[in-house]
C-alpha positions as CSV (number, residue, x, y, z in Angstrom):
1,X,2.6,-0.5,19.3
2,X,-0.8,-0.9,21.1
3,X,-2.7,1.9,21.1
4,X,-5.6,2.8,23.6
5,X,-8.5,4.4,21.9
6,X,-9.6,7.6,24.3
7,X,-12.8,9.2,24.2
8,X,-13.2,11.6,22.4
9,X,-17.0,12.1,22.4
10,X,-16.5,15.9,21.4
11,X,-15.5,15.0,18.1
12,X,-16.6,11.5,17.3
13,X,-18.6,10.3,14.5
14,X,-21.6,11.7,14.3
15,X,-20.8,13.7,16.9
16,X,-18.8,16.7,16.0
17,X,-20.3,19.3,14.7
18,X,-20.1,22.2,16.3
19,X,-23.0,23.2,18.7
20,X,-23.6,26.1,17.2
21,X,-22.8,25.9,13.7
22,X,-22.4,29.3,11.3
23,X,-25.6,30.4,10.1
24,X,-23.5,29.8,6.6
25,X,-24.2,26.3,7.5
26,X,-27.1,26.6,8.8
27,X,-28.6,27.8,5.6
28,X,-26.9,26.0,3.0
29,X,-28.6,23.5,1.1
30,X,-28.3,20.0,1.7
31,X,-27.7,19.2,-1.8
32,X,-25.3,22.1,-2.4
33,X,-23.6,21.1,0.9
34,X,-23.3,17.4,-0.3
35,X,-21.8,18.4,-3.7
36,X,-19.5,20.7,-1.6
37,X,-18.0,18.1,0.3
38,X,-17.7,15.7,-2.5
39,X,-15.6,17.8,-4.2
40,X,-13.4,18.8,-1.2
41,X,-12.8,15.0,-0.3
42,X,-12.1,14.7,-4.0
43,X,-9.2,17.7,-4.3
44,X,-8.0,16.5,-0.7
45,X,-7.5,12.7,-2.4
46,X,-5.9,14.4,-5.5
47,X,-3.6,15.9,-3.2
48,X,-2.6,12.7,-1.5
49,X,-2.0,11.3,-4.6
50,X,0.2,13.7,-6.4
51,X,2.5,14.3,-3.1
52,X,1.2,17.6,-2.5
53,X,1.1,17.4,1.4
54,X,1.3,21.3,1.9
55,X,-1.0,22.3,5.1
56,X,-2.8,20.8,7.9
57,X,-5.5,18.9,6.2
58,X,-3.4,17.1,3.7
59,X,-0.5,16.2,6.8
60,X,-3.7,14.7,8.5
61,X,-4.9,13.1,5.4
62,X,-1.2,11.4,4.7
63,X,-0.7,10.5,7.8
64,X,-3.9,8.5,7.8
65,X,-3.9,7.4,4.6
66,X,-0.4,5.8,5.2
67,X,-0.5,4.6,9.0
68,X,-3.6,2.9,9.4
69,X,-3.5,2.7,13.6
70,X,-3.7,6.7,14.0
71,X,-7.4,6.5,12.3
72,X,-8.4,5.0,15.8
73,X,-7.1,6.8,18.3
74,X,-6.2,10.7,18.5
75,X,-3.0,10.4,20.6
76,X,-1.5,8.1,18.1
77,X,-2.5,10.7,15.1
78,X,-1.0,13.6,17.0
79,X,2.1,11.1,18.0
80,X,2.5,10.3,14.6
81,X,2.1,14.1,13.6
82,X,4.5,15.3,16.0
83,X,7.2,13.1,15.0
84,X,7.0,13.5,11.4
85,X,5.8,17.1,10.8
86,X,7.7,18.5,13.9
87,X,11.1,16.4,13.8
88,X,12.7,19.3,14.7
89,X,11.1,20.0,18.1
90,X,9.7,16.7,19.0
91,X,11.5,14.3,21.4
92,X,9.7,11.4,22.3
93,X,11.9,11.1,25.2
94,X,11.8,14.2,26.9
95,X,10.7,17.6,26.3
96,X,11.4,21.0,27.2
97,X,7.8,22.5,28.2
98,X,8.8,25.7,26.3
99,X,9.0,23.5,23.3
100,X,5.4,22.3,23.4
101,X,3.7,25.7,22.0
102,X,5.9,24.4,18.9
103,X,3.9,21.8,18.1
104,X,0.5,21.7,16.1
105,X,-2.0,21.4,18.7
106,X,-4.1,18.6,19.0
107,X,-6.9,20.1,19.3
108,X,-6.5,21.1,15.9
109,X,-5.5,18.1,14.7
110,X,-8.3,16.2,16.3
111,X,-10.5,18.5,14.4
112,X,-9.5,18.3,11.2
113,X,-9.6,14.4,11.8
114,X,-12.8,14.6,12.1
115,X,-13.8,16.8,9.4
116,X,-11.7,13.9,6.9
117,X,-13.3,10.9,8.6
118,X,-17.2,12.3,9.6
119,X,-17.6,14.5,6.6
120,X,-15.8,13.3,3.6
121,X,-16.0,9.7,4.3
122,X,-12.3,8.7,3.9
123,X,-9.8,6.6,6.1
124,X,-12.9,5.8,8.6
125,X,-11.8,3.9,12.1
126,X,-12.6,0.4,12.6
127,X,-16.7,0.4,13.6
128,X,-16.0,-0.6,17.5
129,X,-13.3,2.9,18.0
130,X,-16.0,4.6,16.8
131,X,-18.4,3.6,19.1
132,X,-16.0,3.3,21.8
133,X,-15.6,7.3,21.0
134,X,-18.8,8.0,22.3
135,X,-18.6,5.7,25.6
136,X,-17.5,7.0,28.8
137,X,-13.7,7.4,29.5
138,X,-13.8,4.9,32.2
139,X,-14.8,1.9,29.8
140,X,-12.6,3.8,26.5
141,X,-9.3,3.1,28.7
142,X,-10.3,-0.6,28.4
143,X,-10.9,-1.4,25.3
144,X,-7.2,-1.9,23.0
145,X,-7.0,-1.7,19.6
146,X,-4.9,-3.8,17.5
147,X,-2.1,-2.1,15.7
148,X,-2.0,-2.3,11.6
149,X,0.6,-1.8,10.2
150,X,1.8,1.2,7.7
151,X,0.7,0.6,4.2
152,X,3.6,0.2,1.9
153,X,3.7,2.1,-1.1
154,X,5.7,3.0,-3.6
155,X,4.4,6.2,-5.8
156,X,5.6,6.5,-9.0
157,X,5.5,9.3,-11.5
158,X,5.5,8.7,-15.2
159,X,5.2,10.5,-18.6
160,X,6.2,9.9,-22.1
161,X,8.3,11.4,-24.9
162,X,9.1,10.7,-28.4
163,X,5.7,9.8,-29.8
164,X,7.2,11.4,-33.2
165,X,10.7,10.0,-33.1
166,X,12.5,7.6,-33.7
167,X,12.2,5.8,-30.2
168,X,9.3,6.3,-27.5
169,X,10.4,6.4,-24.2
170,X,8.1,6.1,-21.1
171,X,10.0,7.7,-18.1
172,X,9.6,7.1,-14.4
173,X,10.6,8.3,-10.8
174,X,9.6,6.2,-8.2
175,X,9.6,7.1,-4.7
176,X,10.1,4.1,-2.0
177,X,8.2,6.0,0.9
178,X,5.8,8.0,1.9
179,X,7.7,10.3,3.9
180,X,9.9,10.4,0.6
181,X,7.7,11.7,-1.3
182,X,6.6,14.2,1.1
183,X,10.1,15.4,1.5
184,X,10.8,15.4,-1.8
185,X,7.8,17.2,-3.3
186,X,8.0,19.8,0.0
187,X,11.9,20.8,-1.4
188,X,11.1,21.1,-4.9
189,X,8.7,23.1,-3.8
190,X,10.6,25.1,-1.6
191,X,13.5,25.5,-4.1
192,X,11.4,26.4,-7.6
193,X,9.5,29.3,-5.3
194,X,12.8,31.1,-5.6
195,X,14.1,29.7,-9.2
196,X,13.7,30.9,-12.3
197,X,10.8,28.7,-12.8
198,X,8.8,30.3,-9.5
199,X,6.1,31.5,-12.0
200,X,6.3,28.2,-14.9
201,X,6.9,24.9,-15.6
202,X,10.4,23.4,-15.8
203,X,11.1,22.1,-19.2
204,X,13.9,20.6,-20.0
205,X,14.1,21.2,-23.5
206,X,13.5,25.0,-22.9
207,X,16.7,25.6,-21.0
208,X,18.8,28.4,-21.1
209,X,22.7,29.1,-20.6
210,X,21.6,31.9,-18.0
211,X,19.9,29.3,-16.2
212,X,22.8,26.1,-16.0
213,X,23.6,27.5,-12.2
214,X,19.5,26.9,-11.3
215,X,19.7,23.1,-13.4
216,X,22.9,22.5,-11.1
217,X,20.7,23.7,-8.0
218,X,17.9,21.4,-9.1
219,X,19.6,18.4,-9.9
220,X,21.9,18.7,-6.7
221,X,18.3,18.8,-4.4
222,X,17.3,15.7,-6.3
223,X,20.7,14.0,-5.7
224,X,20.1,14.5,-1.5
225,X,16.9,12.6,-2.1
226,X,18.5,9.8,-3.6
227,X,18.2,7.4,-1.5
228,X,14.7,6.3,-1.4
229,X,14.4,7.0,-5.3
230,X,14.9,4.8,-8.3
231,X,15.0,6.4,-12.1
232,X,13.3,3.7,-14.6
233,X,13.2,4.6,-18.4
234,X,11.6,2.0,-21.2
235,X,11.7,2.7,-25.0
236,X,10.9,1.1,-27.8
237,X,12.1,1.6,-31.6
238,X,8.8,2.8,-33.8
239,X,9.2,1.0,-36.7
240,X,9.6,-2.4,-35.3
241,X,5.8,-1.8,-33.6
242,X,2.3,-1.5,-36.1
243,X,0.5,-0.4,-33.3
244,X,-1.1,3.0,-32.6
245,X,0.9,4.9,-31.0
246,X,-1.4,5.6,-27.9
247,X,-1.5,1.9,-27.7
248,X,2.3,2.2,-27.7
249,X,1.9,4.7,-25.1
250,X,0.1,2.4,-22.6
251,X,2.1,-0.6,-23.2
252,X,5.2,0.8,-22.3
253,X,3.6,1.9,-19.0
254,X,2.5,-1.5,-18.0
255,X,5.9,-2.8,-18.9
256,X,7.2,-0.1,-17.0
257,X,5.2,-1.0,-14.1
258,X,5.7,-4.5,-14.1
259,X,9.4,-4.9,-14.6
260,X,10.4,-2.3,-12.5
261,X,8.6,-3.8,-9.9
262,X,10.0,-7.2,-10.8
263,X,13.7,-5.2,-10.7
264,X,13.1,-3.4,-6.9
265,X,12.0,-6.4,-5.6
266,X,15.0,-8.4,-6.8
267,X,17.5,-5.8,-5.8
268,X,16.0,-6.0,-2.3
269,X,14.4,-2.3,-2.3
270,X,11.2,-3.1,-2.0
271,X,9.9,-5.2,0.1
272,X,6.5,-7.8,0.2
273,X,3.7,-6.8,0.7
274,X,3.6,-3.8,-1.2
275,X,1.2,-1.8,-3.1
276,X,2.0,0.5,-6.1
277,X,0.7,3.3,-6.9
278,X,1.2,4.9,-10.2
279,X,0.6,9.0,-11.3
280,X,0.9,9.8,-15.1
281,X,1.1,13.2,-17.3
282,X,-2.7,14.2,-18.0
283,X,-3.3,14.0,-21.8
284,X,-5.4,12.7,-24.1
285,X,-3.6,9.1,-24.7
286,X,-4.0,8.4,-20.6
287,X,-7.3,9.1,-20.3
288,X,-9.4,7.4,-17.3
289,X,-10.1,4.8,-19.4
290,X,-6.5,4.2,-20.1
291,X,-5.6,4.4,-16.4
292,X,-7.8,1.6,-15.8
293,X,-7.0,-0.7,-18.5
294,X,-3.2,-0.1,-17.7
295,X,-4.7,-0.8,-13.5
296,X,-6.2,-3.7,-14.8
297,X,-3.5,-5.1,-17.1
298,X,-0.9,-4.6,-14.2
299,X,-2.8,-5.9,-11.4
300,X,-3.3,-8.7,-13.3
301,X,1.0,-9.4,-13.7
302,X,1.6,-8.7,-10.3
303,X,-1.0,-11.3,-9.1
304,X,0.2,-14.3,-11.2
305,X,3.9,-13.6,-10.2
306,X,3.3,-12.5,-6.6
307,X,-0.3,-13.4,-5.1
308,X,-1.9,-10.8,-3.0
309,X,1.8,-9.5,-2.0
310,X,1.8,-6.7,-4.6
311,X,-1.1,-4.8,-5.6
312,X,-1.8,-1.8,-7.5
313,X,-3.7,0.9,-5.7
314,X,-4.4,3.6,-8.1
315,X,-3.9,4.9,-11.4
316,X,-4.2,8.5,-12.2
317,X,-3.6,11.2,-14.2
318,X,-3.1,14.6,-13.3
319,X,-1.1,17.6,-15.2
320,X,2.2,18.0,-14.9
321,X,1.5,21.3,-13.8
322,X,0.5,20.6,-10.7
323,X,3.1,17.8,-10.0
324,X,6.6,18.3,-9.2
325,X,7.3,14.9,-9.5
326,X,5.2,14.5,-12.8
């Protein structure tokens, strides 16, 4: 697709704040104000990566984040918005004018564009959109801007288990799309708001008899989202390894890492280029240290058996708590 980048003067870089800002904002300090937004683009990020794409800012986020085009041009953003965030109303074809106060306006989403781009620095168009932004309509219509394409990822969420038994296991779920994950995390969600767990954490080995009809409900939402998933588990027998166990720990998820990789891609489910992007249970062993020696270690692998065609894009850690796919 080609994509025309329109003026949008009203809410280009450098260019959109309001003309009349709040005097909230007028008097804030500039330090504060820095430290503010710091911390805003950091939650939106932590967001992004844990699949937790639950209002408008985080929808614009994704979509951004994932299809790299819509950062240059509104229409494409709101296009892409539309079709993925209003399936149900949203007919590229034809539309029923009734059916357009349905749709997130793009006014709306052309602001909070902004805000994600101007004022917490992240998924930034290419230099020329944003001066073609603040030229005059006539010369915006002719100036095109090359498509790139959507960023292939696959997310996957990890944690560990049997650091005092027998065998430790590292665990994984990894999600083939972005729009996967999205649909995945948004129906857990959905589905644990009315469960016995609305209020807690599902644990596993906490179940209760009076709860088998929720774990049937559970399991049976995860079985519709098959399709883009993949379920990887690697152990290892403790006594055969004189290794700390943290070091055990971190081991596994490299291994985990780079031969399920090396299984997707022979099975034909993921396809080059790719990146990978992996999410762990927050605790002490997996620190941010840990997350980027296991980044490291991985990138590393990928590189000597696929070149530049697989890379790892991030390794976090975030609680389980806030995850549903963690």
């Amino acid at each position: 697709m080609i994509d025309i980048a329109e003026n949008d003067s009203s809410t280009s870089e450098g260019g959109d704040q309001p003309k009349s800002p709040k005097k909230s904002q007028k008097s804030e300090d500039p330090v504060a104000r820095k430290l503010r937004l710091e911390t805003e683009a950091g939650d939106l990020q932590a967001s992004l990566n844990d699949g937790v794409i639950s209002d408008l800012k985080t929808k614009v986020a994704w979509i951004l984040n994932l299809f790299p085009h819509t950062r240059n041009s509104d229409i494409s953003l709101t296009l892409k918005y539309w079709e993925l965030f209003n399936a149900d109303v949203f007919n590229p074809s034809a539309m029923n004018p009734r059916d357009l106060f349905k749709l997130e306006r793009e006014t709306s989403i052309v602001r909070v564009r902004a805000k994600i781009q101007n004022e917490y620095q992240l998924f930034p168009a290419d230099a020329a959109v944003r001066g073609r932004r603040r030229a005059l309509e006539e010369s915006v219509k002719e100036a095109v801007v090359e498509d790139k394409p959507e960023r292939n990822i696959v997310f996957v969420f990890a944690d560990e288990t049997g650091k005092n038994a027998e065998f430790v296991c590292v665990a994984a779920v990894w999600v083939l799309t972005g729009y996967a994950l999205f649909k995945l995390s948004h129906a857990i969600r959905m589905w644990q708001g009315t469960s016995p767990w609305a209020s807690s954490e599902i644990h596993f080995t906490e179940f209760k008899k009076s709860q088998i009809s929720a774990l049937a409900e559970y399991l049976n939402l995860i079985r519709m989202h098959r399709e883009f998933l993949s379920f990887k588990v690697i152990a290892v027998e403790r006594s055969t390894i004189r290794r700390p166990i943290d070091e055990i720990v971190r081991r596994l998820h490299e291994f985990m890492l780079v031969r399920g990789a090396k299984h997707e891609i022979e099975s034909n489910r993921l396809k080059l280029p790719h990146e990978v992007r992996l999410t762990v249970d927050a605790e002490q062993s997996l620190d941010v240290i840990a997350c980027a020696d296991i980044k490291s270690r991985v990138a590393d692998a990928y590189r000597l058996a696929y070149g530049d065609d697989l890379i790892v894009d991030d390794v976090s850690a975030i609680s389980s708590r806030k995850s549903e796919l963690v």
